[in-house]
N, C-alpha and C positions, 0 to 999 in steps of 0.2 A: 595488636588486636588478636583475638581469639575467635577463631571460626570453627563450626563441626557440631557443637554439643547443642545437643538434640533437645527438645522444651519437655516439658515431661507433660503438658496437655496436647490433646491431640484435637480439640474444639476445630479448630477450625481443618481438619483435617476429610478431605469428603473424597470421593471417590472421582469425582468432578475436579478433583486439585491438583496440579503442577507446583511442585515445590522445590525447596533447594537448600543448605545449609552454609551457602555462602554466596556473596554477593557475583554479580556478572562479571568476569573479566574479559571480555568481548562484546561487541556490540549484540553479537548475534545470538549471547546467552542471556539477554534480558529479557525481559518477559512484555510483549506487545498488549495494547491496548486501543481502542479507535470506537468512531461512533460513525464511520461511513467517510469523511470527509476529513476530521482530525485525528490523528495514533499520538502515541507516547510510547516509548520502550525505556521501559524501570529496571536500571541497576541494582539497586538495594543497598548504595554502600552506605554502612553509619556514615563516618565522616564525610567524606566528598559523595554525596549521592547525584547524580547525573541521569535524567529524565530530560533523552532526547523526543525534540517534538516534529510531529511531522503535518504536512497539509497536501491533500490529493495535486491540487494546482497546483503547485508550484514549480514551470519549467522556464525555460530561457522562448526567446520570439525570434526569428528572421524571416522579414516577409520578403527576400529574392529569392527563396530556394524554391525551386518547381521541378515540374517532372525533367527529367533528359532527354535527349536530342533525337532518341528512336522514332523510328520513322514506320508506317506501314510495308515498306519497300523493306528495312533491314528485317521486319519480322520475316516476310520472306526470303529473306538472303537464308535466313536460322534457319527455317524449317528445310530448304533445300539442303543444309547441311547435313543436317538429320537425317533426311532421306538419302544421303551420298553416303551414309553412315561415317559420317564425320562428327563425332560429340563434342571431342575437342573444342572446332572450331566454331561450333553453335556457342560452346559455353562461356567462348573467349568474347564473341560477336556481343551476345545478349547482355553480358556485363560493358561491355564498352557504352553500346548504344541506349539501352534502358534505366541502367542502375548510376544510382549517383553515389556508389559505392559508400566507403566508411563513414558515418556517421556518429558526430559525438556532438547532441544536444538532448541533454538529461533531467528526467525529475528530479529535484530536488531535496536535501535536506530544510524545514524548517527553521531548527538552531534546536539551541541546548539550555536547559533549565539546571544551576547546579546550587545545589544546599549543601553550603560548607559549617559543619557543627564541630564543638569540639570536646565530642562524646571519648570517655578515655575505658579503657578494660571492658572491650567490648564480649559478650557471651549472650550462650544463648540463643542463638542467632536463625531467625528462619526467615525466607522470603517466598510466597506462595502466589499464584494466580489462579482464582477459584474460578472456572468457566461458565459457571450456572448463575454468576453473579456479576462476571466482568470486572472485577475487583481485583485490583494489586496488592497483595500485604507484606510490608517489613518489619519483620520485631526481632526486639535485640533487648540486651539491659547493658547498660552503661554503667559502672561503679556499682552495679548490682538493681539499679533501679529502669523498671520497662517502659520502652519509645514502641512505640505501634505507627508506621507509617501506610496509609490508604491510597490506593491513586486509582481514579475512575475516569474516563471520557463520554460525560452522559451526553445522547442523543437527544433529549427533552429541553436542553439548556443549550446544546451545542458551545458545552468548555470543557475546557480539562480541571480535575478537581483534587488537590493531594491534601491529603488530611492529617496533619501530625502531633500527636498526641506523648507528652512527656511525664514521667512520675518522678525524677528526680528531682532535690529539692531547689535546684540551680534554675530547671527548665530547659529550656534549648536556646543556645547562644551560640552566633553564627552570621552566617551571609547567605543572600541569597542575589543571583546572578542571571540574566540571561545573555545568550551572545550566538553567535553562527559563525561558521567556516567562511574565513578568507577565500574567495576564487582567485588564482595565481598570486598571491600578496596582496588583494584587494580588497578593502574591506566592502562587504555585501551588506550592512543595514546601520541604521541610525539608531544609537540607546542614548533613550530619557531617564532619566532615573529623577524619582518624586520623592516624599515622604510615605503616599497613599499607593504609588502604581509605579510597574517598570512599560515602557513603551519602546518597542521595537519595530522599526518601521526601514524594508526595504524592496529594495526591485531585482529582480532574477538575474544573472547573468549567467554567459558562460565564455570567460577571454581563454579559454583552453578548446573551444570547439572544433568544430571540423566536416567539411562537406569535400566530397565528392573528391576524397583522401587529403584535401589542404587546410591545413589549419584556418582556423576563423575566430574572430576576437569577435563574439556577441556581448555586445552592452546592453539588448531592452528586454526585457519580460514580462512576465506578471509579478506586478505590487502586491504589495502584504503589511498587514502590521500585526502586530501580537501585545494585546493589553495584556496586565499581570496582577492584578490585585489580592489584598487578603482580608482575613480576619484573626484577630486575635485573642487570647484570655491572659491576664497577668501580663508582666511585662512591656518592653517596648516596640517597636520596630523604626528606624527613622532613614532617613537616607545618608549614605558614609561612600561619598565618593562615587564610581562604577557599582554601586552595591547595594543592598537593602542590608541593615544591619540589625540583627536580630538580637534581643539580649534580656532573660528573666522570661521567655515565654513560656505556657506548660500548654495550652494549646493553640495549633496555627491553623488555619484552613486557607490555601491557595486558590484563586480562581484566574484560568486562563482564556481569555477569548481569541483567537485570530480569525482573520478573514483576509481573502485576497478580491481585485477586482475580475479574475477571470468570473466568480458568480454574482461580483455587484460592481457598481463604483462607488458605493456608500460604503466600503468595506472600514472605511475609520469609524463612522457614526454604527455602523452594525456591532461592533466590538464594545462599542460602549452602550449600546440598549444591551445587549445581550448579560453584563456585565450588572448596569441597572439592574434586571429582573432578577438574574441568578442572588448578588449580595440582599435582595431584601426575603431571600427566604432562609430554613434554618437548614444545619448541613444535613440534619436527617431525611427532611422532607425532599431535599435534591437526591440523596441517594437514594430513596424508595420510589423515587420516578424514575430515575436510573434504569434500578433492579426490574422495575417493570414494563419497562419497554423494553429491554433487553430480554427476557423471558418469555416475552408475546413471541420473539422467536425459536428462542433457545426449546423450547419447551416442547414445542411442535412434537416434538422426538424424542422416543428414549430408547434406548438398544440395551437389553439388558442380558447378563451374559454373567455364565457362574466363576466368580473372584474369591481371591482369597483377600480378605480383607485385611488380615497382619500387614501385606504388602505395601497397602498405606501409609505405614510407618516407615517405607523405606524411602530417599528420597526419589525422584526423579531421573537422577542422574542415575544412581544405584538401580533401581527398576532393570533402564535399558542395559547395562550392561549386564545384570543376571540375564535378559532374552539372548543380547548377542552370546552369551554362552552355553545357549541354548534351552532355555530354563522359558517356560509357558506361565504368561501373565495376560490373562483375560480381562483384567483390569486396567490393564496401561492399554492396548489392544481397546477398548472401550473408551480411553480418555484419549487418544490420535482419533478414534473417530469422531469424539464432541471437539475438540480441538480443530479439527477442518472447518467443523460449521460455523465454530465462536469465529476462525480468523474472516469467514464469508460475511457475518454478523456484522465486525470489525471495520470491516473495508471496503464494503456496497452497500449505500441505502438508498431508496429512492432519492431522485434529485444530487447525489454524488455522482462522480466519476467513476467507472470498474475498475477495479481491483487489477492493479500491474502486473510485473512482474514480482514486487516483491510485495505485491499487495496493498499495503500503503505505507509502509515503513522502508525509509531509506536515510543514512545518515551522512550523503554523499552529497558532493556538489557535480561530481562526474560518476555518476554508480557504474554498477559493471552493467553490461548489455543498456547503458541508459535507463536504467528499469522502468524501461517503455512498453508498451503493449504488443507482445511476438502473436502475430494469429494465426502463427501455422503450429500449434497445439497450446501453447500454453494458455493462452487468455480462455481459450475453451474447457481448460483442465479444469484452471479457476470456478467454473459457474459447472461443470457436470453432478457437482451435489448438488445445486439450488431446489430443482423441480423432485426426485426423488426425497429429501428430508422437508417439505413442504414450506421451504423458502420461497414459494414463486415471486412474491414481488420482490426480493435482492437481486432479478434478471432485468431489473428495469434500467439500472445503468449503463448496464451492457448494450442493451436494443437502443437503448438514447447513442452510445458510442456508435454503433455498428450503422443507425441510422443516417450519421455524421460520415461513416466510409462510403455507405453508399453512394450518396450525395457528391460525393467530392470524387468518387471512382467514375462517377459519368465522366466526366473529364479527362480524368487520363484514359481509360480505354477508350474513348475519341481521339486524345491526342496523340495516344504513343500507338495505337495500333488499327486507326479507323474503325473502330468496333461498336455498334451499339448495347445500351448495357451499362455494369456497372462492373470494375474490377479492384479488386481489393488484394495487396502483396502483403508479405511475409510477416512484417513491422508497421506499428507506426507510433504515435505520439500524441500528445492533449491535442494539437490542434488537426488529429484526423488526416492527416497528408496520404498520398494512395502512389505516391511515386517510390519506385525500389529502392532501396537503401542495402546497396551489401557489395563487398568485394569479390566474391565468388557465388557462383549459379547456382549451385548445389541448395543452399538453405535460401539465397536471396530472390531466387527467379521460381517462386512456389505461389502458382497461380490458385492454389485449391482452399488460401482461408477463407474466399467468399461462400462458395458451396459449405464449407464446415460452418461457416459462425451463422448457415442460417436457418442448420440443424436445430438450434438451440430457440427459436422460437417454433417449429414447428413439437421441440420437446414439451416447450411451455404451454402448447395450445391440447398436446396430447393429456397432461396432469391435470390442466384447469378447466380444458370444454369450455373456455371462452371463445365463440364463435366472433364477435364484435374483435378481438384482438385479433383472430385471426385472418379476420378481410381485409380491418383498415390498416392495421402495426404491420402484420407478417407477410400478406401475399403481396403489398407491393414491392417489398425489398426483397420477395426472393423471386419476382418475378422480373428484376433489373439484372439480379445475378445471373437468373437463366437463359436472358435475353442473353448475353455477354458471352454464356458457355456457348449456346446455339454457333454464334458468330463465331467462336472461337476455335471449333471443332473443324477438321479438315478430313478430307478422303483421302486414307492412305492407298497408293495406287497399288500396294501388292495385291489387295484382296478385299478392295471399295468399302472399308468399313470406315466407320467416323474414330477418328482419335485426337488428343487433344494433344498440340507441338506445338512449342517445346513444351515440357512436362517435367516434374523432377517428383519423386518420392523425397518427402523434409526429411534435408540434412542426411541425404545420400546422394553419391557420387560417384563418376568413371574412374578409376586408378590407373 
């Protein structure tokens, strides 16, 4: 295959575009896509293309895990620590008794969508992600003749939708696959393979987990299935084994529904209405709902700033390394900052879940940090552009989350430390847990995400002058957190002032 040479139109080339002139050899060089609740990260390869899928829900379930064994009594054993100026032993105490240390129960990969073609002297070759349209594009020519591949995840249909278009006189002939990651050698879901549909139907696990530092074989989670349908022009498509077998098509359109039962238990019959509605329209009129729902937000905003437009032509990858070399581009510089808001766009919509750690894209069945929800800065970093670029309603996930910590933190600052109120730690997970999770004090005994995450709707009441949000949504939850600090606060006997023990500054520590 031949990669590099550059298309001599520059159409779709906008100021708005992330591009590239060869395909992803990493997960992490793909180009993300999502409507809140589903992503795709699009490889680009001509031949083996790989369009991994992802779904906000998807984690592992263990309903014995609860808070740890701390008691009101060891809080005060800590804080007399502290006050003997002993940190050490505070830091040693508070992870024994409070923290159910290491923790590995993880969001989930989806699975993997792959289009095996058997495109030969491949040139030409561009793969771009246009931000102001949410659009994936592949183009390449094959034996000299041009494949155009589209991939979207419209909000309005709630599927994923790849569009591929061939001018060769052959068409596109191939396979088409879906499958998921094994957990420890075990297979994770059930494929149907039809003439019409691929059906992938399984349930979460995790036999590699791990509480409170001991391994843990979780077998139940949340279910899932993933329909796969298409359309076609010319050609065939029928079923060949494990596979859709593709052969004489010149053009295909894919539509993908999933659904799991964390948002329904109709998540089978959801997948197939959803499906219904989407196949009886044309692909154009799916993508102009798309484009316009996607730009009710996108649009909100424009930062404009003096570029050199040549620049354009360069790709991506090329860009950043002229800046790392110190070289000034006010146009890339302008596309990280449309870039922040498309992935906030991408990965919180009303009625989803907020944006992870890695936002909604994970290819993992054990990601790194779980890519769970950290709220001692990170889930906050996530949403600090929503209210300033005039996203306010993409905070609505987040206060749906944070309302779920609340709730379940009465409980443990009741149980772990007689306190009234509500307390919320460093970490947590889909289903909202408020007990600590961490092997050391330092990042895991960081009593301050409650106060920080409830910053963020007193930001949202500041932008929107919604008085109604702000009595019924905001002041009861920050008026649980502040009961909780109240309680929480003691008189340091040096010099009777309130301070709050034990206390750590995130992810700083005694040496």
């Amino acid at each position: 295959m031949l990669f590099g040479c550059k298309l001599n139109d520059s159409n779709d080339l906008t100021y708005q575009t992330i591009w590239y002139d060869k395909p992803a050899e990493k997960w992490d060089e793909a180009l993300p896509l999502g409507n809140g609740r589903l992503g795709a990260m699009v490889f680009g390869n001509p031949n083996n293309e790989r369009i991994q899928l992802n779904d906000d829900s998807l984690w592992p379930y263990h309903d014995n895990w609860n808070e740890a064994e701390g008691t009101e009594k060891d809080l005060l054993d800590i804080r007399k620590h502290l006050l003997n100026k002993d940190p050490k032993s505070a830091d040693s105490l508070i992870v024994e008794k409070f923290s159910n240390k290491s923790i590995i129960l993880s969001h989930q990969t989806l699975g993997d969508l792959f289009l095996n073609w058997n495109h030969q002297k491949i040139s030409d070759y561009r793969r771009s992600l246009d931000l102001n349209t949410a659009i994936s594009t592949t183009k390449y020519k094959t034996d000299g003749y041009p494949v155009k591949q589209k991939v979207f995840v419209s909000h309005p249909n709630q599927i994923i939708v790849i569009e591929i278009e061939s001018e060769h006189p052959e068409g596109l002939n191939g396979t088409i696959q879906l499958n998921r990651p094994k957990d420890e050698g075990v297979e994770t879901v059930s494929l149907k393979y039809e003439d019409d549909k691929i059906i992938m139907a399984g349930e979460v696990t995790q036999r590699g987990g791990k509480f409170r530092e001991l391994p843990v074989v979780i077998e139940s989670g949340v279910k899932f299935e993933t329909l796969l349908t298409y359309k076609n022009e010319f050609g065939s498509i029928s079923k060949n084994g494990q596979s859709l077998k593709v052969s004489g098509v010149k053009k295909l359109n894919l539509f993908i529904a999933s659904n799991s039962d964390f948002y329904t238990n109709d998540y089978s019959n959801k997948n197939k209405r959803e499906i219904a509605k989407t196949i009886k329209l044309n692909i154009k009129k799916i993508k102009e709902d798309h484009i316009t729902d996607h730009q009710s937000f996108f649009n909100r905003v424009k930062l404009n700033l003096n570029s050199d437009k040549k620049l354009q032509l360069l790709t991506t990858f090329e860009r950043l390394e002229k800046v790392r070399k110190g070289s000034i581009d006010n146009g890339l510089t302008k596309i990280l900052y449309d870039y922040g808001r498309y992935l906030l766009i991408s990965s919180s919509r009303v009625g989803t879940l907020p944006a992870n750690l890695q936002g909604l894209w994970n290819n993992h069945i054990a990601a790194p940090w779980n890519a769970d929800y950290h709220l001692n800065i990170n889930l906050q970093m996530n949403y600090w552009l929503a209210n300033p670029t005039g996203l306010h309603e993409l905070n609505f996930p987040l206060f749906d989350y944070i309302d779920r910590l609340v709730e379940n933190g009465k409980k443990t600052a009741k149980k772990n430390f007689g306190l009234r109120g509500s307390v919320i730690p460093h970490a947590s997970d889909l289903w909202a847990k408020t007990w600590l999770r961490a092997r050391t004090a330092y990042w895991g005994s960081s009593f301050g995400a409650g106060g920080w995450l409830m910053q963020h709707y007193w930001y949202h009441y500041e932008f929107t002058n919604d008085i109604d949000f702000l009595k019924n949504r905001a002041f009861p939850a920050i008026q649980e957190i502040a009961q909780f600090y109240s309680d929480w606060l003691i008189e340091d006997p040096r010099d009777k002032t309130l301070v709050s023990a034990p206390s750590t500054s995130p992810e700083n520590q005694y040496y």
